[in-house]
N, C-alpha and C positions, 0 to 999 in steps of 0.2 A: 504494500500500500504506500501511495506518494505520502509525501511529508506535506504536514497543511502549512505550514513556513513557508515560503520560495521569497530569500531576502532578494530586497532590490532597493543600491542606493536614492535609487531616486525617490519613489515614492517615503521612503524613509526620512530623507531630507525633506520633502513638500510636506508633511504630517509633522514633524517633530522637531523640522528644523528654527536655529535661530531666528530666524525671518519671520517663518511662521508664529512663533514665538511673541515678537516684537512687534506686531500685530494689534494683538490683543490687548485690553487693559491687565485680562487673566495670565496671560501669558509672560508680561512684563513683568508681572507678579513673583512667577516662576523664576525667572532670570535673576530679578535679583534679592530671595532666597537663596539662589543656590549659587551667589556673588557673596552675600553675608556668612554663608556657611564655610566660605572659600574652596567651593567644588573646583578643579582644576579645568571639568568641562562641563561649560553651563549647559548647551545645547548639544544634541547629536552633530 
């Protein structure tokens, strides 16, 4: 049986990415949480 996964950068980056991200009021939110927490990588 296929794997239900098949990664693909792209769509990865268009859903999760920074941009996508920075977008949002929710998103900006996110970004900098995880700036305060000093994650090394804020977005995918």
């Amino acid at each position: 049986m296929k794997r239900t996964y098949q990664a693909s950068k792209t769509r990865r980056a268009r859903t999760h990415g920074f941009l996508v991200r920075m977008k949002s009021r929710g998103g900006r939110a996110i970004i900098n949480a995880r700036r305060a927490k000093g994650r090394k990588r804020l977005a995918v």
